[in-house]
MMTF fields as JSON, N, C-alpha, C and O atoms, coordinates in Angstrom:
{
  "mmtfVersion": "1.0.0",
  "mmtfProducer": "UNKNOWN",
  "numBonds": 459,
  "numAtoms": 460,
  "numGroups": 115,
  "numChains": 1,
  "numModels": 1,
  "chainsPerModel": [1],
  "groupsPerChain": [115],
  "chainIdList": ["A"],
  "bondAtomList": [4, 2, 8, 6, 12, 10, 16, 14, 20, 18, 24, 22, 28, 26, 32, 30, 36, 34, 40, 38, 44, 42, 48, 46, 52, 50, 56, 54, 60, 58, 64, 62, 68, 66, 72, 70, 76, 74, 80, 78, 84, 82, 88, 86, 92, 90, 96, 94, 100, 98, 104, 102, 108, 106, 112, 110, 116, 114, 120, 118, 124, 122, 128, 126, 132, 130, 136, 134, 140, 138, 144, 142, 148, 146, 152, 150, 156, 154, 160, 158, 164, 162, 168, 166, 172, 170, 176, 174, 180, 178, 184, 182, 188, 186, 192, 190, 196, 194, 200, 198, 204, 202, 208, 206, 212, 210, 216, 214, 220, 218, 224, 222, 228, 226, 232, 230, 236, 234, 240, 238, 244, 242, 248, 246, 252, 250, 256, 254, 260, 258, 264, 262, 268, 266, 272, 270, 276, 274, 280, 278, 284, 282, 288, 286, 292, 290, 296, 294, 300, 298, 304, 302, 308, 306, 312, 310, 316, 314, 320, 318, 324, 322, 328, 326, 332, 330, 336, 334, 340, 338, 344, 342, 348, 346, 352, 350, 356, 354, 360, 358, 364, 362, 368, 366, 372, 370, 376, 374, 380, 378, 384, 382, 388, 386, 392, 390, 396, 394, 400, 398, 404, 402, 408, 406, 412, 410, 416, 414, 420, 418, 424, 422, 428, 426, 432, 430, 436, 434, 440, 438, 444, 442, 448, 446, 452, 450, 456, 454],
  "bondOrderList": [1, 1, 1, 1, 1, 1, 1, 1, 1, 1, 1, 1, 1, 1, 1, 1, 1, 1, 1, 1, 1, 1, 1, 1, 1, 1, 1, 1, 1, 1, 1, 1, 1, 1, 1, 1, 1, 1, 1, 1, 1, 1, 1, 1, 1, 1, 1, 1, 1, 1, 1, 1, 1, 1, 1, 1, 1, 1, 1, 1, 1, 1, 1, 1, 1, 1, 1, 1, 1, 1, 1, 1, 1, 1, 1, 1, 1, 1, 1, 1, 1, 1, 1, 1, 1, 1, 1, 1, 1, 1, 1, 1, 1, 1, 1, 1, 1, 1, 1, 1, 1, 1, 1, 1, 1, 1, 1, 1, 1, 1, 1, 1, 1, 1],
  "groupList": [{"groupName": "UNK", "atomNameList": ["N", "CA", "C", "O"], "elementList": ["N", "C", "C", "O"], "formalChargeList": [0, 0, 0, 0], "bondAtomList": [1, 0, 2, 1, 3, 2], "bondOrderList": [1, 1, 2], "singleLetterCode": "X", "chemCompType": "L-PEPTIDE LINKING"}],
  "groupTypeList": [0, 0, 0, 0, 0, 0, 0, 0, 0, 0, 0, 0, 0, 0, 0, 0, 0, 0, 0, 0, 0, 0, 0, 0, 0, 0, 0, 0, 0, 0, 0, 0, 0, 0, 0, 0, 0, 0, 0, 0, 0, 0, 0, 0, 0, 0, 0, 0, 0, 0, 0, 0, 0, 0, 0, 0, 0, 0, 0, 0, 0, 0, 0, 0, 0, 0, 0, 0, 0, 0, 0, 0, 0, 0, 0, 0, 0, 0, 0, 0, 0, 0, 0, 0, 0, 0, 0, 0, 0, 0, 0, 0, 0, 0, 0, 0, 0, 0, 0, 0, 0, 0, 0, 0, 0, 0, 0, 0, 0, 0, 0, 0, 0, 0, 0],
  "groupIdList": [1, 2, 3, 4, 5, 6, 7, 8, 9, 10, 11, 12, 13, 14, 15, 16, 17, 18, 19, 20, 21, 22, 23, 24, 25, 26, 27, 28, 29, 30, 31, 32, 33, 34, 35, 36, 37, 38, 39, 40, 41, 42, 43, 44, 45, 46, 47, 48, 49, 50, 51, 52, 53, 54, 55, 56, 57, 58, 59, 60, 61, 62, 63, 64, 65, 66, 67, 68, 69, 70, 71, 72, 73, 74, 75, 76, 77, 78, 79, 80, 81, 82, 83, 84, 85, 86, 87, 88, 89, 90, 91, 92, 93, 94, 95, 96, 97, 98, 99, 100, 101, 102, 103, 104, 105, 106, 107, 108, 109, 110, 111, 112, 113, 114, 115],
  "secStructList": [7, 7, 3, 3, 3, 7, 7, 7, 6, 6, 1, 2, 2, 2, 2, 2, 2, 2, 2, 2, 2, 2, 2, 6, 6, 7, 7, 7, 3, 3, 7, 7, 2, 2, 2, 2, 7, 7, 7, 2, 2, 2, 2, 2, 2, 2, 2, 6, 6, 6, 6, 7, 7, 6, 6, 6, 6, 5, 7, 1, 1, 7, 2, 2, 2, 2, 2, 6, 6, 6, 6, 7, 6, 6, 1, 7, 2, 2, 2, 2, 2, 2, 2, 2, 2, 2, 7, 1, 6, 6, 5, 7, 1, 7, 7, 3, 3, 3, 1, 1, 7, 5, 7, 7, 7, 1, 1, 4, 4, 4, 4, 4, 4, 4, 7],
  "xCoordList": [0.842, 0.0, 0.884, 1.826, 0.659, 1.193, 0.54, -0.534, 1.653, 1.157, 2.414, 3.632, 1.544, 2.097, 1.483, 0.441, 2.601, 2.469, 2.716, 3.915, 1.963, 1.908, 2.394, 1.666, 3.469, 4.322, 5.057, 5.821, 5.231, 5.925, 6.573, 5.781, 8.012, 8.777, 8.316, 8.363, 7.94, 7.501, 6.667, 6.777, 5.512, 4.054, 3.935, 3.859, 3.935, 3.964, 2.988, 3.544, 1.79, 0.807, 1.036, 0.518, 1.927, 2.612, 3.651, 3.607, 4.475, 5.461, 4.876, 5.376, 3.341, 2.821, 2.25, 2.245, 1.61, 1.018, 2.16, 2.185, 3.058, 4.554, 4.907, 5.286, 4.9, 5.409, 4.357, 4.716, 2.519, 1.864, 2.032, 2.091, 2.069, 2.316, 3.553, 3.504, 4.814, 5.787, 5.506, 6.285, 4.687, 4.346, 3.788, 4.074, 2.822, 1.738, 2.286, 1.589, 3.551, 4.463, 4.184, 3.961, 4.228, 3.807, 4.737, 4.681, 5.711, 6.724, 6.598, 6.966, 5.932, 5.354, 6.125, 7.278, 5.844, 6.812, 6.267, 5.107, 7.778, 7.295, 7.289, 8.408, 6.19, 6.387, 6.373, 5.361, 7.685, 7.755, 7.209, 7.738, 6.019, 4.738, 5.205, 5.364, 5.274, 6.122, 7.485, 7.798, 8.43, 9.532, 9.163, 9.767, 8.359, 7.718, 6.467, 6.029, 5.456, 4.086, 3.469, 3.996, 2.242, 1.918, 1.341, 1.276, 1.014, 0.513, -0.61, -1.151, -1.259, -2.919, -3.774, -4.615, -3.401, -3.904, -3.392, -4.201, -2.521, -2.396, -3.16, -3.646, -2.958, -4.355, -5.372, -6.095, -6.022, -7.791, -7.58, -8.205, -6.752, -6.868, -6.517, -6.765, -6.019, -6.112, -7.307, -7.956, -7.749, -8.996, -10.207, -11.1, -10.246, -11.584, -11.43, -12.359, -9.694, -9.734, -10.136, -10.597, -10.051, -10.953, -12.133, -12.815, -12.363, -14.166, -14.548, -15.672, -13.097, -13.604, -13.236, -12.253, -13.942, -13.39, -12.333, -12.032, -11.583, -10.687, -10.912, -10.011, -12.069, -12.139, -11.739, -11.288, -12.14, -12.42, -10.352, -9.993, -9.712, -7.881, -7.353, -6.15, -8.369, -7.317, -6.902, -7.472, -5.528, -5.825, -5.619, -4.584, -7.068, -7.515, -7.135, -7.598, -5.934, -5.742, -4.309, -3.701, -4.103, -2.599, -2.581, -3.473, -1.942, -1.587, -2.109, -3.046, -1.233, -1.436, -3.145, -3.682, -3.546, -5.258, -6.09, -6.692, -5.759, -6.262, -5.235, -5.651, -4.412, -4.147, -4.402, -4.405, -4.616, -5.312, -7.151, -7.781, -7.867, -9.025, -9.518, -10.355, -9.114, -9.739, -11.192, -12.185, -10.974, -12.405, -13.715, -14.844, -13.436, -14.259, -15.054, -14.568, -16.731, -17.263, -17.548, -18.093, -17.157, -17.171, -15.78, -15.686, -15.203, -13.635, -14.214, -14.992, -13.207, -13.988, -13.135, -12.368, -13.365, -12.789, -11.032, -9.955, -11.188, -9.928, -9.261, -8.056, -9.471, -9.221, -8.277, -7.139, -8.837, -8.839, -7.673, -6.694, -7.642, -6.573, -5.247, -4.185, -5.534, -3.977, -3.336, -2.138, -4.513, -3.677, -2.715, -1.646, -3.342, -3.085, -1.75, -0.694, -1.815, -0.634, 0.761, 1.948, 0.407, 1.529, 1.839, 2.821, 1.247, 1.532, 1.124, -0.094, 1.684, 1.241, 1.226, 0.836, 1.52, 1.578, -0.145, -0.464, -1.043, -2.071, -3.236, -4.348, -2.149, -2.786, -3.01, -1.954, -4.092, -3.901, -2.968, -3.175, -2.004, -1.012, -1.454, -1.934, -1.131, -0.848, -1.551, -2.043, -1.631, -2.486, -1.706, -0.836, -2.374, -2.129, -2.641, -3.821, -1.727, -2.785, -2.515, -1.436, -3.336, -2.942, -3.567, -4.227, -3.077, -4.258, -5.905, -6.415, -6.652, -7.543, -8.599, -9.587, -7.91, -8.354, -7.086, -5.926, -7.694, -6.91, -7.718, -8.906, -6.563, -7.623, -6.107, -5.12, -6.818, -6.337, -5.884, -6.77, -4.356, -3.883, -4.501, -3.73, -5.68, -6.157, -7.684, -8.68, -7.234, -6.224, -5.701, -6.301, -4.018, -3.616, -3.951, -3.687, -4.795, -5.205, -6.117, -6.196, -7.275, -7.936, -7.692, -8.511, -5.805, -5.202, -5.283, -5.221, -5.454, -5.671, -6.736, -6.56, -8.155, -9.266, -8.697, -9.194, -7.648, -7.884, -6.964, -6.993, -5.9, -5.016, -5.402, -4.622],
  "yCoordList": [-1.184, 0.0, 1.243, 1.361, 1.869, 3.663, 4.188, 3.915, 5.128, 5.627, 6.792, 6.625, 8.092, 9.366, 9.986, 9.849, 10.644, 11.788, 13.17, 13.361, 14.469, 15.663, 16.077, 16.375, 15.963, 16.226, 17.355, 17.643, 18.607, 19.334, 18.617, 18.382, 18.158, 18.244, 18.97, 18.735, 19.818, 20.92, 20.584, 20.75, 19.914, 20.259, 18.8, 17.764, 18.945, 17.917, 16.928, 15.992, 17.08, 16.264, 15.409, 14.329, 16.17, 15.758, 14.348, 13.182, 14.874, 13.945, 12.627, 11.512, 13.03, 11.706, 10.638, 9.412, 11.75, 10.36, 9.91, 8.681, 10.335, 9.151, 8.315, 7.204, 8.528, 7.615, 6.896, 5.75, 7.076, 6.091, 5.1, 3.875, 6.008, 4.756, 4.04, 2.874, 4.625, 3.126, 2.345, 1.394, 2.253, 1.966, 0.53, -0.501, 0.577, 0.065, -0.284, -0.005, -0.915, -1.581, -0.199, -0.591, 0.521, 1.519, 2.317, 3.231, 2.372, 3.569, 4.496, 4.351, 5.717, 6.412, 6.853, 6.457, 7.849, 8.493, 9.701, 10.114, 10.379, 11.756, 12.759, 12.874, 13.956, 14.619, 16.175, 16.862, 16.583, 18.031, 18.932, 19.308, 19.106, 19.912, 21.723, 22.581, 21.778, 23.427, 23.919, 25.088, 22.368, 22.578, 22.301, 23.04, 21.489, 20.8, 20.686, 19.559, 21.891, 22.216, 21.354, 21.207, 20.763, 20.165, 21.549, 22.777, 20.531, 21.465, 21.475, 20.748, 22.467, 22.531, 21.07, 20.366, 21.032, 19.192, 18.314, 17.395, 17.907, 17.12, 17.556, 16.904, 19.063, 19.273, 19.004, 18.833, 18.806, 18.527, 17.141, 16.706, 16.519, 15.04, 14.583, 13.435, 15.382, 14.826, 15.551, 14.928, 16.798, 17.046, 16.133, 16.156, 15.313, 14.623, 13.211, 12.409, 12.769, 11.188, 11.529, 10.67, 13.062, 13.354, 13.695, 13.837, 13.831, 14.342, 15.346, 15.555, 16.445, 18.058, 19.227, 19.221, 20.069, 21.35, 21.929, 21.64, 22.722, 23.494, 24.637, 25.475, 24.852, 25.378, 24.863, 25.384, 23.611, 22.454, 21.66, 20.667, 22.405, 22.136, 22.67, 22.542, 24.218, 25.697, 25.423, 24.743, 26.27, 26.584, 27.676, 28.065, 28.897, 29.865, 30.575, 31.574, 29.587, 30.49, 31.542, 32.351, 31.178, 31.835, 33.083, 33.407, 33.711, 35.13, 35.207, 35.823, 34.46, 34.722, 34.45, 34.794, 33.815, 33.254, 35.192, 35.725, 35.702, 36.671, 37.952, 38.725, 37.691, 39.031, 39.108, 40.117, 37.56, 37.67, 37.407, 37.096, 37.678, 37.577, 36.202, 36.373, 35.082, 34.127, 33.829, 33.338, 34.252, 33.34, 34.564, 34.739, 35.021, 35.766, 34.455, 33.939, 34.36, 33.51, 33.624, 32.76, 34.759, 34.909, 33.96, 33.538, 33.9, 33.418, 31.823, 31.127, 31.482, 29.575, 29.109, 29.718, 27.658, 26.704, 26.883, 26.7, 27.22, 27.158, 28.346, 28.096, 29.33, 30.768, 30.086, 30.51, 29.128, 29.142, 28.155, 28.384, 26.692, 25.921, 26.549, 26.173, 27.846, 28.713, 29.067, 29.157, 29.235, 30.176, 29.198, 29.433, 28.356, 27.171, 26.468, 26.469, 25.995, 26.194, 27.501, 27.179, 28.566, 29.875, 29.762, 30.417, 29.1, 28.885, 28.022, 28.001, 26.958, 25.565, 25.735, 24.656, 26.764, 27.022, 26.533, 25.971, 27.247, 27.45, 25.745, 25.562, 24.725, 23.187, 22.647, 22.518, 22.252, 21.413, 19.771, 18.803, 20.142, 18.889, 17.726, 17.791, 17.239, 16.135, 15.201, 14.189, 15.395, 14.238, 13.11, 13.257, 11.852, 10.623, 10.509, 10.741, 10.123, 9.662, 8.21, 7.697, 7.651, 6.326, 6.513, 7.397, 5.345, 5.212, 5.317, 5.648, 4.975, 5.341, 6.668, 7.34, 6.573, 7.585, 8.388, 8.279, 9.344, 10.016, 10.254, 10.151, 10.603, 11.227, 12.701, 13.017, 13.06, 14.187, 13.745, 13.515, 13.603, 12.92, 13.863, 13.884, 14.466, 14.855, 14.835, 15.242, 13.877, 13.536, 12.452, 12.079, 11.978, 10.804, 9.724, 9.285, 8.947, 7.766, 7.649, 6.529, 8.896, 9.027, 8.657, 8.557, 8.375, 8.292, 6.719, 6.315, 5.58, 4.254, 3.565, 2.559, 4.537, 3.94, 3.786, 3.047, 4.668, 4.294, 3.379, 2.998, 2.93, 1.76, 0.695, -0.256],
  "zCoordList": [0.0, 0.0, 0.0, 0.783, -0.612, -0.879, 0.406, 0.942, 0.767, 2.172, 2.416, 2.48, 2.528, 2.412, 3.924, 4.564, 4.065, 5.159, 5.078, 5.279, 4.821, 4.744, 6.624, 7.571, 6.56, 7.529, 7.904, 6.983, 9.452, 9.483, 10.669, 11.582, 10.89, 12.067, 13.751, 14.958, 12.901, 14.218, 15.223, 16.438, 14.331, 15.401, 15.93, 15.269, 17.089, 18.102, 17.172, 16.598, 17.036, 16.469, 15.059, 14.772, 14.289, 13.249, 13.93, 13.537, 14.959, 15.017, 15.556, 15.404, 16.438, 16.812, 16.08, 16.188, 15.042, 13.946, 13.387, 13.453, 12.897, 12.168, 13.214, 12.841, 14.54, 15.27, 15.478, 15.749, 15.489, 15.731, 14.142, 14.037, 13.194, 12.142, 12.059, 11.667, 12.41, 12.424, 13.757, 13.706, 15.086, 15.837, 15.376, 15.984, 14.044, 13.334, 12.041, 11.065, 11.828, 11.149, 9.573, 8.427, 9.753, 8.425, 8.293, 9.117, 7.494, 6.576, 5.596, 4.43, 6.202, 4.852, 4.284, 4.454, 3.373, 2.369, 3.197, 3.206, 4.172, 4.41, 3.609, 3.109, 3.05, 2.854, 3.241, 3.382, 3.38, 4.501, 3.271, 2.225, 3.797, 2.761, 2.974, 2.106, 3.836, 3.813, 2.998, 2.775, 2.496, 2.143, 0.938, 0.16, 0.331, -1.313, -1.386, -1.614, -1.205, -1.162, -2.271, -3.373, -1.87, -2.907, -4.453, -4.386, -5.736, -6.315, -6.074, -5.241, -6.904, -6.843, -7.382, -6.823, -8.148, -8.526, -7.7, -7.833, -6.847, -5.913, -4.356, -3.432, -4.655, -3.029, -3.219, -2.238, -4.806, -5.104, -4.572, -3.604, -5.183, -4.889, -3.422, -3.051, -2.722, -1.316, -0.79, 0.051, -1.131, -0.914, -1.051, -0.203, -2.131, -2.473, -2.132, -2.22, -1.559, -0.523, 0.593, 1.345, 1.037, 2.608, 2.755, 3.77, 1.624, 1.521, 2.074, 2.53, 2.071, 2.483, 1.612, 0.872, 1.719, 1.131, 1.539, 2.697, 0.953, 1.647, 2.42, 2.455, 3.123, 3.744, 5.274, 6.293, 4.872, 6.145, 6.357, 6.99, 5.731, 6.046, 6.009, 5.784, 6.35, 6.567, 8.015, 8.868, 8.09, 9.757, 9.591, 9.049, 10.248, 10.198, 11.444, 11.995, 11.795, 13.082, 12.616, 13.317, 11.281, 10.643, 10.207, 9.424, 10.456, 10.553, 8.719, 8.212, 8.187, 6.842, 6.198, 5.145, 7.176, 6.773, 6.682, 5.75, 7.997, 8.198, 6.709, 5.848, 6.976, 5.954, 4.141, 3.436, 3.705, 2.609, 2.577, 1.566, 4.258, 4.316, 3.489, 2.602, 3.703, 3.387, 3.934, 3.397, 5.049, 5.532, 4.433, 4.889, 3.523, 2.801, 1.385, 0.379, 2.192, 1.705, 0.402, -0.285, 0.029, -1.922, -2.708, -3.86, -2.003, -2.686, -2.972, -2.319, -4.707, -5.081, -4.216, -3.47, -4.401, -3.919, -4.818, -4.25, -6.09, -6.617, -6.001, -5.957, -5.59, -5.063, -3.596, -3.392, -2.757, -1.508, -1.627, -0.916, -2.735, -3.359, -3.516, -3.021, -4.49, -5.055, -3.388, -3.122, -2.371, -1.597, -0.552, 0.011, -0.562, 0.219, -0.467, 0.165, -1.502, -2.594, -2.377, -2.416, -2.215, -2.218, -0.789, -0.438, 0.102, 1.794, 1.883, 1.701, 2.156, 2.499, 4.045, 4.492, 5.256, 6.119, 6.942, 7.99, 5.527, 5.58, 5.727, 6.222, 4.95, 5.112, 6.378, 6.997, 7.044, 8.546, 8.177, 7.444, 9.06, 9.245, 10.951, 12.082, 10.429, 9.16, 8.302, 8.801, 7.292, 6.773, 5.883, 5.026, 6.429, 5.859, 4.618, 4.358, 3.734, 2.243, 1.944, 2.241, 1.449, 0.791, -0.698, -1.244, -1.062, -2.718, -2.932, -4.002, -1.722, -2.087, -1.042, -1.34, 0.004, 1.418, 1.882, 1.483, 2.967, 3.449, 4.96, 5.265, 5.708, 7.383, 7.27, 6.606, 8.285, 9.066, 10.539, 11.362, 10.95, 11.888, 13.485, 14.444, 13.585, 14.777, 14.944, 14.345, 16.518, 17.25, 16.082, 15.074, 16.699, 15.547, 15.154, 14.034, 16.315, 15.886, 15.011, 14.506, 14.437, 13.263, 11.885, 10.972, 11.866, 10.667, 10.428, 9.267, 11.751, 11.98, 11.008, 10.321, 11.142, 10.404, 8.511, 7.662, 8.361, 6.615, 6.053, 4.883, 7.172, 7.12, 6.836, 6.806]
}
C-alpha cells in the first residue's frame, strides 16, 4: 500500500502520527509539505480522498489566513486551493494519504481507520 504523510517536524501532532504509524508496522513516504508544497492538482486530490473542502484544512488560526481575508465567503474553492498552494503554512497537518483515502492525523489515531 502507498502511504504518504503531509508532515511538518515541528508540530507535536505531526510527530505523533509518524510515530503512531511506524508503531503500526507503516513507513510512509514523508512529505515536509512546507519545504515541497503540494501542487494545486495534488491538493484537489487529497482534498476529495478526505471528503472536504478546503475550507475544512485551513488553519484559520494563521496570521497569513487573516491578511489575505480568506475566511471571505465569496472566494472559489480554486481561489482558496492557489492560496493554500503559495503557503502551504495554511494546510492542517498532518495528513495521511494512501491510494484510495486520506484522514487528518487529529487527534492521531484518526489516521488508523484508513489503514
Amino acid at each position: 500500500m502507498s502511504l504518504h504523510i503531509y508532515h511538518n517536524p515541528r508540530c507535536s501532532k505531526s510527530r505523533q502520527t509518524l510515530e503512531l504509524l511506524q508503531e503500526n508496522g507503516h513507513t510512509p513516504e514523508i512529505v515536509e509539505y512546507l519545504k515541497t508544497p503540494p501542487t494545486a492538482q495534488e491538493l484537489e486530490a487529497v482534498l476529495k480522498k478526505l471528503g472536504k473542502g478546503p475550507r475544512e484544512v485551513m488553519r484559520k488560526g494563521e496570521a497569513v489566513f487573516k491578511e489575505l481575508s480568506l475566511g471571505d465567503d465569496s472566494l472559489t474553492d480554486a481561489q482558496l486551493i492557489d492560496a493554500m498552494v503559495a503557503n502551504p503554512i495554511l494546510i492542517e497537518r498532518p495528513i495521511v494519504i494512501t491510494t484510495i483515502k486520506a484522514a487528518i492525523g487529529r487527534p492521531p489515531e484518526s489516521v488508523l481507520d484508513i489503514l
